[in-house]
C-alpha positions as CSV (number, residue, x, y, z in Angstrom):
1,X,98.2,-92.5,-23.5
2,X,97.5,-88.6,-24.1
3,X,98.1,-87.6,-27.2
4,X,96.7,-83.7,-27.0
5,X,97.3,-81.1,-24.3
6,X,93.5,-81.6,-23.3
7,X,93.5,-84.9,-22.5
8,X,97.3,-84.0,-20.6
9,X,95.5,-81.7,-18.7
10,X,92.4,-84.3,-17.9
11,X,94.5,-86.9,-17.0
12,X,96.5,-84.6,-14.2
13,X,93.5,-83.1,-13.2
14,X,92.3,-86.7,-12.4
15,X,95.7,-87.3,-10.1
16,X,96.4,-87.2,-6.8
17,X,98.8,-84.6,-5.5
18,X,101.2,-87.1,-4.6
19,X,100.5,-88.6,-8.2
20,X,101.6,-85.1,-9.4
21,X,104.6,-84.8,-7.5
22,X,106.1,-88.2,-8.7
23,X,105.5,-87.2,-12.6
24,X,107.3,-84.3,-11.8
25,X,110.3,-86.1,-10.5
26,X,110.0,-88.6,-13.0
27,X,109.5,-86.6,-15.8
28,X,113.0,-84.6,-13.9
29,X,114.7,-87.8,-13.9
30,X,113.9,-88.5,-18.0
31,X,115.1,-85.2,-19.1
32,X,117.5,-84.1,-16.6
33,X,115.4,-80.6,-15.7
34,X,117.1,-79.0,-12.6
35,X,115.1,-76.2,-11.4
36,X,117.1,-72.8,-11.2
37,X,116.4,-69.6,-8.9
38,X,114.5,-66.9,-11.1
39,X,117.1,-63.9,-11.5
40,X,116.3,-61.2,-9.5
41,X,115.0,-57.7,-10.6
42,X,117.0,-55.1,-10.6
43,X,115.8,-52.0,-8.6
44,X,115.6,-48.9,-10.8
């Protein structure tokens, strides 16, 4: 188990891109993240 933000980031760099993908849905799932749509700029 990781227990820095180095050893996060050597254990994703060590996964697949499918591998990432399914943390990413998972982790989603666990703490009900729904991605929202950045709010545009305004011109001016």
């Amino acid at each position: 188990m990781a227990t820095n933000h180095e050893e996060l980031l050597e254990t994703f760099g060590n996964m697949t891109v499918l591998e990432l993908s399914e943390f990413v849905d998972a982790f989603k799932d666990k703490f009900n993240v729904t991605a929202l749509a950045a709010p545009m700029a305004m011109p001016g």
